[in-house]
NUMI-746613 format. One record per residue (C-alpha): residue number from 1; residue in three letters; x, y, z. Coordinates in Angstrom, 1 decimal. Each point is the difference from the previous one (the first is absolute). Layout:
BEGIN
   i  aa      u      v      w
 NUM Ala      X      Y      Z
...
***
This chain:
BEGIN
   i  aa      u      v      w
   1 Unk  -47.9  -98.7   74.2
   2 Unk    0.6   -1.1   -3.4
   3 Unk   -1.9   -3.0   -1.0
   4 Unk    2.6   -2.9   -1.0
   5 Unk   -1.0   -1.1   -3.9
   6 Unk    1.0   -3.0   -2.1
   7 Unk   -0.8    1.6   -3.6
   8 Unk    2.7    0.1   -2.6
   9 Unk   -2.0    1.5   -3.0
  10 Unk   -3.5    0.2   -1.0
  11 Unk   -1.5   -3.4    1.3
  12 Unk    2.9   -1.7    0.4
  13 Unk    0.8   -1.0    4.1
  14 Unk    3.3   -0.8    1.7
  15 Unk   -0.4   -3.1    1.9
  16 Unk    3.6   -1.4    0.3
  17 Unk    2.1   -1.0    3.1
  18 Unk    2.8    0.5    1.5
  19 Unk    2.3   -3.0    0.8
  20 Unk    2.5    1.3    2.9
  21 Unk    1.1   -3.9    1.6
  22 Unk    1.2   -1.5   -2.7
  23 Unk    3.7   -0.2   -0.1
  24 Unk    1.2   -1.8   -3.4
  25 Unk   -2.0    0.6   -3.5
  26 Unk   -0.5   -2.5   -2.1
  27 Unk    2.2   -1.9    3.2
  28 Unk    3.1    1.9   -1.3
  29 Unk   -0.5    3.6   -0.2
  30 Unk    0.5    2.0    3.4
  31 Unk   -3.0    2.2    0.4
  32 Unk    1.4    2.8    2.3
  33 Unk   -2.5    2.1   -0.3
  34 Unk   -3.0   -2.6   -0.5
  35 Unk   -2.3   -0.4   -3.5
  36 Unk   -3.1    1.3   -0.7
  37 Unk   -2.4   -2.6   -2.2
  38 Unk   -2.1    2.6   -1.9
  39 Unk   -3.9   -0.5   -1.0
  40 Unk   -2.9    2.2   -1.5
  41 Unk   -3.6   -0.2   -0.1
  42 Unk   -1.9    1.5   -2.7
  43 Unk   -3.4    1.0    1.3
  44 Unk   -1.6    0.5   -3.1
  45 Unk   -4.0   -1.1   -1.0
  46 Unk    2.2   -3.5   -0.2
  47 Unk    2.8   -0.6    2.4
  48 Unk    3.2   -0.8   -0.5
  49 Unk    2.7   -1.1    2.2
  50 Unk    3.6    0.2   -1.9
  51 Unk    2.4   -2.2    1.5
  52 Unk    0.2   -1.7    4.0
  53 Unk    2.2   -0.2    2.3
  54 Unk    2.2   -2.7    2.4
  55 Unk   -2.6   -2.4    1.5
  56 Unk    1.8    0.3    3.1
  57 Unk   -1.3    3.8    0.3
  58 Unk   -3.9   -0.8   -1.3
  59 Unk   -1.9    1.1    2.9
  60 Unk    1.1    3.7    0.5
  61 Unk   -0.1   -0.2   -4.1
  62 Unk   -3.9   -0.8    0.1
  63 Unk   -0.6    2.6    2.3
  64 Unk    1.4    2.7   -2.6
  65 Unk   -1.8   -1.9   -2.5
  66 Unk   -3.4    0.6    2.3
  67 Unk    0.7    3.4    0.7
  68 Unk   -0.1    1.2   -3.3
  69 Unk   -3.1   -2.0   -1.2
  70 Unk   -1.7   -1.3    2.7
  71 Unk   -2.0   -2.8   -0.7
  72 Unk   -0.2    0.2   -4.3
  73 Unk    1.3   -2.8   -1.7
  74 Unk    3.4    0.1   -2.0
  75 Unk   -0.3   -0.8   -2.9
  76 Unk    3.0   -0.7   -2.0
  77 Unk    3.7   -1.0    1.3
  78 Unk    2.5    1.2   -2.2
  79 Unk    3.7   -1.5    0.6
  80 Unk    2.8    1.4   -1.8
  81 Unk    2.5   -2.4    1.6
  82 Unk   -0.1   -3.4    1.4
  83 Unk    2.6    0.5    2.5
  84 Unk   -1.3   -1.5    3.7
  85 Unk    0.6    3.7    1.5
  86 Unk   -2.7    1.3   -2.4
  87 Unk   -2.4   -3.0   -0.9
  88 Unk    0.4   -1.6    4.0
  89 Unk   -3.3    1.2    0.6
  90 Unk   -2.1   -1.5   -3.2
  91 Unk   -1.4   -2.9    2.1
  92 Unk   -1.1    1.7    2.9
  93 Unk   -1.6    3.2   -2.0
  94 Unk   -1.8   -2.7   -1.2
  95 Unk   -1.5   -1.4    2.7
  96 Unk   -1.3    3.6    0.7
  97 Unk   -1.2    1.1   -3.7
  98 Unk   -0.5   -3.8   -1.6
  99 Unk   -1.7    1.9   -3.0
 100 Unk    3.1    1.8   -0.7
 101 Unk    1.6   -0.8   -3.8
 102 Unk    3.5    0.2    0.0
 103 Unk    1.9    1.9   -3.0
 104 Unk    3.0   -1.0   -1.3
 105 Unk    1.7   -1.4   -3.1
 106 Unk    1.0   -3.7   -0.8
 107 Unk    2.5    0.0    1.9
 108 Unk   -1.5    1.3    3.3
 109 Unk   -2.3   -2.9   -0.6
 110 Unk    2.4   -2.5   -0.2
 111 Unk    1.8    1.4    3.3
 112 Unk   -3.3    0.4    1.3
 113 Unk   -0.9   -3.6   -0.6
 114 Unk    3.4   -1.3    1.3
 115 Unk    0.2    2.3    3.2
 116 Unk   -3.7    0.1    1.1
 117 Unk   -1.7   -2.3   -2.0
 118 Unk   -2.5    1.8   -1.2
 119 Unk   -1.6   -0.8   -3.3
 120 Unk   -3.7    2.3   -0.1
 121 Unk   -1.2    3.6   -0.2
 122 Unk    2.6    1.2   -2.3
 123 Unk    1.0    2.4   -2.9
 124 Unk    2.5   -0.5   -2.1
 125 Unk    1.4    3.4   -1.5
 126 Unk    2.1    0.4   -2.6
 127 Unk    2.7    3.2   -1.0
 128 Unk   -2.0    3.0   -0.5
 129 Unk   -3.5   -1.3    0.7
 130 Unk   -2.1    2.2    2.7
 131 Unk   -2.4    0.0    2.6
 132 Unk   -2.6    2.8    0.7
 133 Unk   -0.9    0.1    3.8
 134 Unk   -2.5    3.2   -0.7
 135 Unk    2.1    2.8    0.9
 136 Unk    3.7   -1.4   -0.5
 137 Unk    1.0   -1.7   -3.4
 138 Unk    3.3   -2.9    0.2
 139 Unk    1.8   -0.8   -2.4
 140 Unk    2.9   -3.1    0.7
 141 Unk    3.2    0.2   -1.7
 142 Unk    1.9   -3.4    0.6
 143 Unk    3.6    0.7    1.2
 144 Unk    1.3   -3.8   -0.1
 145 Unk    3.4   -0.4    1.8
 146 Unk   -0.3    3.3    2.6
 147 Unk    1.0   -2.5    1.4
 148 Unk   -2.2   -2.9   -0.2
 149 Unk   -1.4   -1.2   -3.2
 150 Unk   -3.7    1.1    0.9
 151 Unk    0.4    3.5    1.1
 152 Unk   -2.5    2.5   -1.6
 153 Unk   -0.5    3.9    0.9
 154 Unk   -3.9    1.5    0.2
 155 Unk   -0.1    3.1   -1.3
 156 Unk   -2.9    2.3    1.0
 157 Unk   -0.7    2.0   -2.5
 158 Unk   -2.9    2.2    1.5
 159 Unk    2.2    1.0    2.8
 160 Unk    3.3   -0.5   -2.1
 161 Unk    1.3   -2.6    2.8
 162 Unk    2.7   -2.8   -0.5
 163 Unk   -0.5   -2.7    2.3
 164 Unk    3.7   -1.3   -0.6
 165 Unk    0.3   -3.1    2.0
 166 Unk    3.4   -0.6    1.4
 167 Unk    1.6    2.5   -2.6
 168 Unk    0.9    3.6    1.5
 169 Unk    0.3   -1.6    3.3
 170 Unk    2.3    0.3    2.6
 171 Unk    0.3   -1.7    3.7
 172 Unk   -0.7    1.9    3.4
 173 Unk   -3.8    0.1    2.2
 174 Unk   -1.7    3.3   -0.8
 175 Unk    0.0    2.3    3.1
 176 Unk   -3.6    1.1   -0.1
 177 Unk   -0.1    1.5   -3.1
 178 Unk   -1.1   -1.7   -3.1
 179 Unk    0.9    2.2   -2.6
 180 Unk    3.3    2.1   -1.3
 181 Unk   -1.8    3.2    0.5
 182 Unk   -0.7   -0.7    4.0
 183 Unk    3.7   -1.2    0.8
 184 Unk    3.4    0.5    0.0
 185 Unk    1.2   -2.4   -2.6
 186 Unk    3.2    0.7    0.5
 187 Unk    1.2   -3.9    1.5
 188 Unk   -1.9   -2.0   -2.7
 189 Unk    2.2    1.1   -3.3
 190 Unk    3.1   -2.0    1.9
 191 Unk   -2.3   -3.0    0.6
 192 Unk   -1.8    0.3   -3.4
 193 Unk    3.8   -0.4   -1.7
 194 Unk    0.7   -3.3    2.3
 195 Unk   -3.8   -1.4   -0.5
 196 Unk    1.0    0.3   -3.9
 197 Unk    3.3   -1.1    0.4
 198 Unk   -1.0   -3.2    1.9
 199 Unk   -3.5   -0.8   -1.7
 200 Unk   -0.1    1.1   -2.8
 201 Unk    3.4    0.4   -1.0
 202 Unk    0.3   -2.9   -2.5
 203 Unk   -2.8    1.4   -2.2
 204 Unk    1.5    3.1   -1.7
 205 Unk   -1.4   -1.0   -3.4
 206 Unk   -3.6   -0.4    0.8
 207 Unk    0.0    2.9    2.4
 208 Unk    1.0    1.8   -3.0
 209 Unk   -2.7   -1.2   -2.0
 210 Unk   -2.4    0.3    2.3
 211 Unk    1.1    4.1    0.3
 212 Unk   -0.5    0.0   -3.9
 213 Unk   -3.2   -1.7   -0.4
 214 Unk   -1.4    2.1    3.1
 215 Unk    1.4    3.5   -1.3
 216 Unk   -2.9    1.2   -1.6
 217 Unk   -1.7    0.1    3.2
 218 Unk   -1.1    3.4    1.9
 219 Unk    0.8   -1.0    3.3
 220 Unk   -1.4    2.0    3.1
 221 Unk    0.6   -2.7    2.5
 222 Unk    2.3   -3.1    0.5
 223 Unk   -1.7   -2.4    2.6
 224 Unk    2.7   -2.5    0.0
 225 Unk    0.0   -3.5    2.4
 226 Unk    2.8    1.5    2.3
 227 Unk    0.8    3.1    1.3
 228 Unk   -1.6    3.9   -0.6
 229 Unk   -2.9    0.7   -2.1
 230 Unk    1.9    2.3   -2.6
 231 Unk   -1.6    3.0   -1.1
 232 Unk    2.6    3.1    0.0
 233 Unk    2.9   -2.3   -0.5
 234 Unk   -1.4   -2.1   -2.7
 235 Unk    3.3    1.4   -2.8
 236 Unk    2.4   -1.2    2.8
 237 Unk   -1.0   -3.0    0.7
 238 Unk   -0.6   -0.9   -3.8
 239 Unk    3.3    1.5   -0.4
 240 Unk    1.6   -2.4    2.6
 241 Unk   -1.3   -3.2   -1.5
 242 Unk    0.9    1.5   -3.9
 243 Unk    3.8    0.6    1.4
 244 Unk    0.0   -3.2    2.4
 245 Unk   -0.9   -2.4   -2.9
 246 Unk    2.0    1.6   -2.2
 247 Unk    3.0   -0.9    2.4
 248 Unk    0.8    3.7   -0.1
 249 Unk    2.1    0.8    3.1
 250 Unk   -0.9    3.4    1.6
 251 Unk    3.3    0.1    2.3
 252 Unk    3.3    0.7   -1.8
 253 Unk    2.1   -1.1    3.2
 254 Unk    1.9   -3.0    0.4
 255 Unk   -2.2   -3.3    1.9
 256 Unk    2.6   -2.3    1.8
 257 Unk   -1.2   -3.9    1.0
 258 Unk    2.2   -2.0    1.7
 259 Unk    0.0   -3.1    2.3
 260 Unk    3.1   -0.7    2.2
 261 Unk    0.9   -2.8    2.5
 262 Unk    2.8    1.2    2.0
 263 Unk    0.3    3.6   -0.9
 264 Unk    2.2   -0.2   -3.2
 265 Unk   -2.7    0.2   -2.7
 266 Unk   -0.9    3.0    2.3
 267 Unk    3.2    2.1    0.2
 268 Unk    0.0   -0.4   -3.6
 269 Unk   -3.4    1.9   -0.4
 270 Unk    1.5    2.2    2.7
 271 Unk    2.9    1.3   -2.1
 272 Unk   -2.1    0.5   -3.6
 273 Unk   -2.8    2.0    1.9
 274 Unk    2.5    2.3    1.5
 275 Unk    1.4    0.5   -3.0
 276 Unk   -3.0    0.5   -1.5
 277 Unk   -0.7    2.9    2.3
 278 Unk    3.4    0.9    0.0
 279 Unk   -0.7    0.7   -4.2
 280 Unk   -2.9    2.1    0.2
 281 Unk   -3.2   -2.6    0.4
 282 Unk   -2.3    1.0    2.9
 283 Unk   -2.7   -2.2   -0.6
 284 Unk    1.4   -3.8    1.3
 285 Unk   -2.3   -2.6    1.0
 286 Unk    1.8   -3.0    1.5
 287 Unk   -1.9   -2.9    0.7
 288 Unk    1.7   -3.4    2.0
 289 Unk   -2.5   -2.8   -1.0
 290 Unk    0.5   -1.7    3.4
 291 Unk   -2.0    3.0    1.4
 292 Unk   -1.9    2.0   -2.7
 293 Unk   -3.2   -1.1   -0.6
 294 Unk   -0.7   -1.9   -3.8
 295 Unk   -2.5    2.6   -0.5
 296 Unk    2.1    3.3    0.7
 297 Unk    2.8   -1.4   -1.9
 298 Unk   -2.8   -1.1   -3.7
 299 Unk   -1.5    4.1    0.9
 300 Unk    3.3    1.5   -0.4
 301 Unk    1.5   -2.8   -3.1
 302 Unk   -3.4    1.7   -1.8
 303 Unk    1.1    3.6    1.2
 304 Unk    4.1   -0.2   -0.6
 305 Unk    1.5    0.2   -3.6
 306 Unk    3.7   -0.9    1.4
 307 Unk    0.0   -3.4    2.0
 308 Unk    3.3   -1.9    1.4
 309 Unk   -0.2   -3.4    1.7
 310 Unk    2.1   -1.4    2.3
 311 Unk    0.8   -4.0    1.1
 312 Unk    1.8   -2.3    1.8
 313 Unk    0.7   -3.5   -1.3
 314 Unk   -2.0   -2.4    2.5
 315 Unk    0.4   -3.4   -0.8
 316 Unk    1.6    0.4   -3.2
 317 Unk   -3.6    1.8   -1.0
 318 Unk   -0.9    3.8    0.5
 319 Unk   -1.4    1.1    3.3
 320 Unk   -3.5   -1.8    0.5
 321 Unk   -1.2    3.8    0.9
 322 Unk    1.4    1.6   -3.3
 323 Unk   -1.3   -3.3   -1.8
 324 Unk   -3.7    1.1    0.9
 325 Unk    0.6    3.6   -0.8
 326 Unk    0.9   -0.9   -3.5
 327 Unk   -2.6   -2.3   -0.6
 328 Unk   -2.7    2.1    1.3
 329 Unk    1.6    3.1   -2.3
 330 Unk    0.2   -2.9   -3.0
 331 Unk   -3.7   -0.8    0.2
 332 Unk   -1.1    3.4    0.1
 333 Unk    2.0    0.8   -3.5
 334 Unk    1.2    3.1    1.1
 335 Unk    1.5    1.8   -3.1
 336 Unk    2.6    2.9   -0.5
 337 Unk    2.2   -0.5    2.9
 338 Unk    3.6    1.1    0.3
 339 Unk    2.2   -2.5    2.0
 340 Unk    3.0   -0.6    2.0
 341 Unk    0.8   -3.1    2.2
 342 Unk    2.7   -0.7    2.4
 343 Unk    0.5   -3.1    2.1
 344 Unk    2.1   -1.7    2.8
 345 Unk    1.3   -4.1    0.0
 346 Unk    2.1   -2.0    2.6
 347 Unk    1.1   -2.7   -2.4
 348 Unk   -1.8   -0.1   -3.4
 349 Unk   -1.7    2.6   -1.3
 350 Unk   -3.7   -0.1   -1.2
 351 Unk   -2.1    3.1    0.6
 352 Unk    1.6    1.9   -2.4
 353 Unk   -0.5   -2.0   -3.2
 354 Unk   -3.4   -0.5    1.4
 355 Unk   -0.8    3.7    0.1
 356 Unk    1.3    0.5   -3.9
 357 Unk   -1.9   -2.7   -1.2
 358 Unk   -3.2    1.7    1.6
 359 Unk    1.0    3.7   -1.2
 360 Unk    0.7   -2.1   -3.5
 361 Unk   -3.8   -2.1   -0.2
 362 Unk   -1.7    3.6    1.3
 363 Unk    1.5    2.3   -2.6
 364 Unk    1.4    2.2    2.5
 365 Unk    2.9    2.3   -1.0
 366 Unk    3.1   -0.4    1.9
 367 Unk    2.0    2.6    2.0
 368 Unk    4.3   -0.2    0.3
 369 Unk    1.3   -2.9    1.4
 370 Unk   -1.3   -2.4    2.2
 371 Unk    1.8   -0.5    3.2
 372 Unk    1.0   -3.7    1.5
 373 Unk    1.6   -0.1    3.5
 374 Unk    1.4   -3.4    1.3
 375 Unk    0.0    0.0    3.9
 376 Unk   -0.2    3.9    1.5
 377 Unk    0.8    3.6   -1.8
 378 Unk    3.5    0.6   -1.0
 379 Unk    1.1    3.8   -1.3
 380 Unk    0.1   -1.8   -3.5
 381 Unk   -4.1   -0.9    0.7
 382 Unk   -0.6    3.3    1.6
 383 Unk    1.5    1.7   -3.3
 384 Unk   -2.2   -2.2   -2.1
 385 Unk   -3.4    0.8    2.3
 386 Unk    0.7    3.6   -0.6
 387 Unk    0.7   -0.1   -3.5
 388 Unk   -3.3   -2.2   -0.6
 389 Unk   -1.6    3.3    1.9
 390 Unk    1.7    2.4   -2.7
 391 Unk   -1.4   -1.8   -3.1
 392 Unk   -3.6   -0.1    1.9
 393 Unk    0.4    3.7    1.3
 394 Unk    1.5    1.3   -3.8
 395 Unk   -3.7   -1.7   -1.5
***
């Protein structure tokens, strides 16, 4: 029988958890799959513990923690990021190891203070300064803004391992397996684009600067907060958050949002999809807001270069629904999109000048004509619908 192991790399331990009941991340983010909240414990002649976990899952996490290193005391605490799901545990591992100094930078300490309120046994690191454990050497590279303003990465240089935080992570519980190399890791690349696209998505820039700074780096390993321990697949998943915060779309189909009260807004998406198809594009991704989830539809605004929007007028405002899609897209400052919009009224017409003006404040180019249908489709609007598909199609 092969004997279960928690070791990523030299001394370094897997002792995350998996989190398989919680339905809403962050309370907004559907978790079909669950999350894992990723720790490690560096067993070295001092111990280190990099990162916690939820408090809610502390128990079975202590036991992982005891299983690796029995009664020894840990020594250090390094967080990387102050977010509850990772730093939950601080109190309580405290209670258990009241010895232990915590690592972090000024900022961790100020979240520190304010969330836990906890003021002693403390080191302050700065970008670039190190700590020797005996066998394994860290370095901390401050990553400020990916995506809170205290995030740092520990690099181990001795086993060349990035403990990354929440950066290269993705949603979805690991299925027994740990590591890239034990699994099939073929359903996390879909929830690592819609973990980006809804956490991280706002921070292109820093991401950015944080690949930069950190691209001197040999990297053998990438223990990240969330998800797989990547070893085989570290160029992919680097290359995922390069392209993703770059706002580089890596589908050349055409993305179709649309809300729709009655069915008119509806038919009109209807029409310009078949048309679409009916022109030559096989890859069509249509999402109704009413029914798509907020995250699916932020994964594929990061994955589509060719985006049309559709409205109805609802109270002389655009569709509540549509309304939040925008924002949400706004706030994330996705770049380099290619736009149409099209939009249905029953007496005065809104959506449409609503959509323009947010193609217009996001620098998105525009495609043909846009399409504005008072009441229900006419041959005239279905003439229009198609020839908005043409334009889109002929891009």
């Amino acid at each position: 029988m092969k004997v279960t192991t928690t070791l990523v790399k030299g001394r370094v331990h897997y002792v995350g958890v998996n989190d398989t009941t919680k339905h809403l991340f962050e309370n907004l983010w559907v978790l079909p799959y669950g999350v894992s909240y990723n720790s490690y414990l560096i067993a070295d002649d001092k111990v280190a513990l990099v990162d916690t976990v939820d408090a809610r899952m502390f128990s079975e996490y202590l036991t992982k923690i005891r299983q690796v290193i029995g009664e020894r005391p840990i020594d250090y605490l390094i967080i990387n990021h102050m977010e509850p799901d990772h730093s939950g545990a601080i109190k309580l591992i405290r209670q258990y190891y009241p010895q232990i100094t915590i690592v972090g930078n000024k900022q961790t300490f100020g979240m520190i203070e304010g969330f836990y309120g906890i003021y002693d046994n403390r080191l302050v690191v700065k970008d670039g300064e190190t700590l020797d454990l005996g066998h394994h050497k860290l370095t901390f590279h401050l990553t400020p803004m990916v995506h809170w303003p205290e995030t740092m990465m520990t690099y181990d240089a001795t086993e060349q391992i990035l403990f990354s935080g929440d950066a290269f992570g993705c949603f979805g519980a690991l299925a027994g397996a740990y590591m890239d190399t034990n699994m099939d890791t073929t359903p996390y690349w879909d929830e690592m684009i819609r973990y980006y696209a809804c956490i991280v998505g706002k921070y292109g820039e820093p991401v950015q600067r944080a690949l930069k700074k950190l691209s001197g780096l040999s990297l053998q390993v990438i223990a990240s907060t969330h998800g797989p321990v990547w070893t085989e697949e570290i160029t992919r998943v680097v290359g995922v958050y390069d392209r993703l915060s770059r706002y580089e779309p890596d589908r050349d189909g055409v993305l179709i949002i649309y809300g729709s009260m009655y069915g008119n807004t509806e038919r009109m998406a209807e029409v310009i999809a078949a048309q679409l198809s009916a022109d030559g594009i096989k890859d069509i991704c249509v999402h109704p807001v009413s029914t798509s989830d907020i995250s699916d539809i932020l994964k594929d605004v990061f994955r589509y270069k060719y985006i049309l929007l559709g409205s109805p007028t609802y109270n002389g405002e655009i569709f509540p629904a549509v309304e939040s899609v925008m924002h949400k897209i706004a706030a994330r400052q996705v770049k380099n999109r290619t736009f149409g919009f099209f939009g249905s009224y029953s007496w005065a017409g809104a959506a449409v000048k609503k959509m323009k003006a947010f193609a217009e404040a996001n620098n998105w180019q525009l495609i043909g004509d846009p399409v504005e249908m008072k009441h229900a489709m006419t041959p005239e609007i279905e003439e229009q619908c198609k020839r908005l598909a043409d334009a889109t199609a002929q891009r």
